[in-house]
N, C-alpha and C positions, 0 to 999 in steps of 0.2 A: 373485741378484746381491748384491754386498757392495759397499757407498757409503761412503765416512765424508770428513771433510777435516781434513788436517793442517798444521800448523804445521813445516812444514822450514827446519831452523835452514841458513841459507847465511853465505856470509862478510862481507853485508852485514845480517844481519839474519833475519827467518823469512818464508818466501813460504809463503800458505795457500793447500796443494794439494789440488783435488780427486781422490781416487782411487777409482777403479770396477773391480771385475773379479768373475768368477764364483764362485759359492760353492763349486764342487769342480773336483777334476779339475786343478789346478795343479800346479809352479809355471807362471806364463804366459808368455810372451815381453812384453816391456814396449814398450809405447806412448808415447812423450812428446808431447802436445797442447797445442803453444803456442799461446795466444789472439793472435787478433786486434787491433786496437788502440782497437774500443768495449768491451774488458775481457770480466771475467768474468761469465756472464748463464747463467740458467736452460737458454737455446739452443744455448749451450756445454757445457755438463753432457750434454742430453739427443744432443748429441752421440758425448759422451765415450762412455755409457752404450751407445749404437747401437757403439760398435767394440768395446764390453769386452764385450759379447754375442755376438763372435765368437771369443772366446777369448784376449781379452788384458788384462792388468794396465797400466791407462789411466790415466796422472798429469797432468794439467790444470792446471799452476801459474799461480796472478797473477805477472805482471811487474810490476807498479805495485807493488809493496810498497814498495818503496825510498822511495818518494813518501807511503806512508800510506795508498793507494788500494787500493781492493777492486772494487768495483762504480761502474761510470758513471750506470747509468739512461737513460732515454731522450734518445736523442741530436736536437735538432731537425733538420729538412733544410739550414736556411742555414749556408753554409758558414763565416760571418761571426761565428756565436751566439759566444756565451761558453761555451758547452759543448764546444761543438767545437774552439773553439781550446785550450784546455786538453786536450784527444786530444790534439792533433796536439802538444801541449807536451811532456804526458806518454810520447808513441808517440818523440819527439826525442830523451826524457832516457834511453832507452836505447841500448846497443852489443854489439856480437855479444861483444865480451868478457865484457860482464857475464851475458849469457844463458848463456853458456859455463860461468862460474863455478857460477851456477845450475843447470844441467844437471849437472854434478859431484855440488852437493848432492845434488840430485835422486836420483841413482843411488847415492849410497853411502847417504841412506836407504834404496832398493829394495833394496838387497843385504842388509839385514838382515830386509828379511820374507819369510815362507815361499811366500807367491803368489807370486813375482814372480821371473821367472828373466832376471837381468839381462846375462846372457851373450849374449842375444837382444834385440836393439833393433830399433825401429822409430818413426820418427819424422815427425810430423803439422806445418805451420804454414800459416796462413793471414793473406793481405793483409802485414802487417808483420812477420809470424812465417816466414812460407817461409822467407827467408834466415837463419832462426836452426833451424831443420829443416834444411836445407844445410848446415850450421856443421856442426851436432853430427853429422852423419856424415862430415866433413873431421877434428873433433877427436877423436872416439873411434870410431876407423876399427877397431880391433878388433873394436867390438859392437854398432855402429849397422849395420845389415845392410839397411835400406831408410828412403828419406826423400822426403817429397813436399813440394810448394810447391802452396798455392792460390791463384790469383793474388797469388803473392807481389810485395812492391815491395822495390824497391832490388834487383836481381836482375844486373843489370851492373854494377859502379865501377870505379874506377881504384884499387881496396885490393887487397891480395894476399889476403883471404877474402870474395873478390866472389862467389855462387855460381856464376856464370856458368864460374870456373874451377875448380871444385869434383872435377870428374872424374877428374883425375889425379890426386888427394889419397886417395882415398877407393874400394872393393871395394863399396859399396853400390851397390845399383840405387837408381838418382833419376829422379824423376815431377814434372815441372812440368806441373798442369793454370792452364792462361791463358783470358783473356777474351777475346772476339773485342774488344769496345771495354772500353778499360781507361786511364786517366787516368796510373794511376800505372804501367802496364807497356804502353809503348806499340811499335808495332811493332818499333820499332828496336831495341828493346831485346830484344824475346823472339827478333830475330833473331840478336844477338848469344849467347844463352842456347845456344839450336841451334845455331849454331859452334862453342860450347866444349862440348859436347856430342856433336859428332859423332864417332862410331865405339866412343861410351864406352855401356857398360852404364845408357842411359839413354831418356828420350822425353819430346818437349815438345810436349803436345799446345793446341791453341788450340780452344774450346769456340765452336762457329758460334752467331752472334747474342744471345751472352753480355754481360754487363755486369758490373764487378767486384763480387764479393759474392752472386756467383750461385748462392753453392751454403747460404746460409743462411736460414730457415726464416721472419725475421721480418721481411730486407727488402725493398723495393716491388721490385727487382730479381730478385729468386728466383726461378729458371725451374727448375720440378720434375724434369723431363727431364735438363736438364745435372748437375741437382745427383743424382740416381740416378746416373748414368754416372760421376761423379766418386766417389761411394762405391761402385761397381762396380769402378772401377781400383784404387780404394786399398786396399780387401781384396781386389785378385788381386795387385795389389804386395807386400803384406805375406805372403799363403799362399805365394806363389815362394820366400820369402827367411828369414821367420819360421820356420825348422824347423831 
């Protein structure tokens, strides 16, 4: 495997991208791995790395650049702390535009390297990120070919790039995998998701006795079960569509 991280100049600035993919056998279909909103962590990487071992050129951007931020650390559990409000500050000062514009840069680096076959997308995000994995296959419907949401939030609104309406926009197959208990995606809302969903090349599936964050390695919630089954669907999503 080849790892390195770069410096991708966007239109605000440079977001430091981790990028992963195989040492032969390219170019890859490209992966874009939007993080989470406790940032860029070791557990994200080793993430990243588990999908570029399936044969894809895996790019893992910080969103926090814009702010000066890279890394969080360890977050307390009170929702109260001063660390945490500063997430949820940081997770605020973004908008699907600006991911947008990033996902641009994104790809018109990839289009200059020889790994990386950007004609084939497929796109990852989790918790705060699903709806910007949704985005980007509304916005580049040409070559975003599959895109998943892990318990994404903000997944219904009253904006016309709500995911929930995403279906009609977009030839990609889309994968909402949801928590059975989830704070920020609550029933209402993932029922709406499956309305605007139905009959579209899609599937929202709810993971039984889940908790949000279920599918990551280092929090008190991680249930190993749901989170295998969720990297089961998401490399059968991408082998459907990636080709």
């Amino acid at each position: 495997m080849i790892e390195q991280q770069i410096a991708i100049p966007t239109k605000d600035g440079h977001t430091a991208t981790f990028i992963v993919h195989p040492e032969r056998g390219g170019p890859f279909p490209v992966i874009l791995f939007y993080m989470d909103a406790p940032a860029i962590r070791e557990e994200l990487r080793d993430m990243a790395r588990r999908l570029a071992t399936s044969g894809y050129y895996v790019m893992l951007p910080n969103l926090y650049y814009r702010s000066g931020v890279m890394e969080l650390g360890a977050l307390p559990a009170d929702p109260n702390a001063p660390e945490r409000k500063r997430m949820f500050a940081l997770m605020g000062s973004l908008t699907i535009p600006m991911i947008m514009d990033d996902t641009r840069a994104l790809l018109t680096y990839a289009e200059g390297q020889t790994a990386a076959n950007t004609k084939i997308i497929g796109t990852v995000g989790y918790c705060m990120s699903g709806r910007y994995a949704v985005n980007a296959a509304t916005h580049f419907p040409d070559r975003v070919k599959a895109a998943a949401s892990v318990y994404g939030t903000q997944l219904a609104t009253d904006q016309d790039d709500s995911p929930h309406l995403a279906a009609s926009k977009t030839k990609a197959e889309l994968y909402f995998a949801c928590a059975e208990t989830d704070i920020y995606a609550p029933t209402e809302i993932i029922e709406k998701v499956k309305h605007g969903m139905s009959g579209a090349k899609a599937e929202v599936e709810i993971y039984p006795g889940t908790h949000h964050g279920f599918a990551f390695p280092k929090r008190p919630v991680y249930d190993r079960d749901a989170a295998e089954r969720h990297w089961e669907r998401l490399l059968a999503l991408y082998r459907r569509n990636l080709v």
